[in-house]
C-alpha positions in Angstrom: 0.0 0.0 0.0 1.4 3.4 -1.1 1.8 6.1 1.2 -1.1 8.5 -0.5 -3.4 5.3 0.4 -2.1 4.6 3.9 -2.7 8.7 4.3 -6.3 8.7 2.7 -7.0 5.8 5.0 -6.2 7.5 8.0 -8.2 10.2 7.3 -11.5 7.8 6.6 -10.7 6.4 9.7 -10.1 9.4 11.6 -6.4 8.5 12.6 -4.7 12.0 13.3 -1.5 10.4 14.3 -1.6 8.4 11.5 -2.4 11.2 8.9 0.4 13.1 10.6 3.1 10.5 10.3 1.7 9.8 6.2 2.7 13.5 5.8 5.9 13.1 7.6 6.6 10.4 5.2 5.3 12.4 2.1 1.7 11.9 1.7 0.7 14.8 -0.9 -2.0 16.3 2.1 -4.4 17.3 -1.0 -4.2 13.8 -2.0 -8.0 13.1 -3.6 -10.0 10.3 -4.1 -12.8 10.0 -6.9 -14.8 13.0 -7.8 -12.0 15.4 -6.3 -12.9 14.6 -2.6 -9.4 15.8 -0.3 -8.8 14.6 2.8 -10.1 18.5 3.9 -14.0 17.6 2.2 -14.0 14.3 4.5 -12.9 16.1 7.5 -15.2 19.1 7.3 -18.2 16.6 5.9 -17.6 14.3 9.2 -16.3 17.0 11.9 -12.3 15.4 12.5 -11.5 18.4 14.0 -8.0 16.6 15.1 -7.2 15.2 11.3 -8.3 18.8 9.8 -5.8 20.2 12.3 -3.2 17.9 11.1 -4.1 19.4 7.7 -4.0 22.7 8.1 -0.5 22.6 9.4 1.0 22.0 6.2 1.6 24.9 4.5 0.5 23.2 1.0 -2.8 21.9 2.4 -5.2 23.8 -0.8 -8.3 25.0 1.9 -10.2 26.0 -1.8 -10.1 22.3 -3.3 -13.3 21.6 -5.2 -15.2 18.4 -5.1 -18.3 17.6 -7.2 -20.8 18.6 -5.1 -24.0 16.4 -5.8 -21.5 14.1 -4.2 -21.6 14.9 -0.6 -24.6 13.0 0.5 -23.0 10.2 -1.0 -19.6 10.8 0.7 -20.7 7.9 3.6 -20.8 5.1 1.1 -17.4 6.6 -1.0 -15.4 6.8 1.8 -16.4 3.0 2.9 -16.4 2.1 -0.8 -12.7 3.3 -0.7 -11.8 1.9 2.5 -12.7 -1.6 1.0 -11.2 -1.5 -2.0 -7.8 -0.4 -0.9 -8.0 -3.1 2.3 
């Protein structure tokens, strides 16, 4: 598993150690998955106020990403859709 998975996956799982030690690493924080969902659009959809911290401290973290937006009722089911495909 690459890093920019293991990092994504700690942010589904709402890991901020982990997401902090994937960016110590080199996880690219604005890492997306499909439909331009960022590890910042899972945070602020699910409240990880921890992993968004995480986020914001690296000075490349792009707070104006866009993600297709008739997408974020269905963020739930991406995110475990993501998590099972990359196990």
């Amino acid at each position: 598993m690459n890093i920019h998975t293991k990092f994504m996956r700690a942010v589904i799982e709402n890991k901020p150690d982990d997401v902090k030690t994937c960016l110590s690493q080199g996880a690219d924080v604005n890492t997306s998955i499909v439909h331009g969902i960022t590890a910042l659009h899972i945070c602020a959809r699910f409240n990880y106020v921890d992993v968004l911290k995480a986020l914001l401290c690296d000075p490349t973290c792009n707070i104006r990403a866009t993600m297709t937006m008739s997408k974020i009722d269905e963020m739930k089911s991406i995110c475990d859709a993501y998590l099972q495909n990359t196990a």
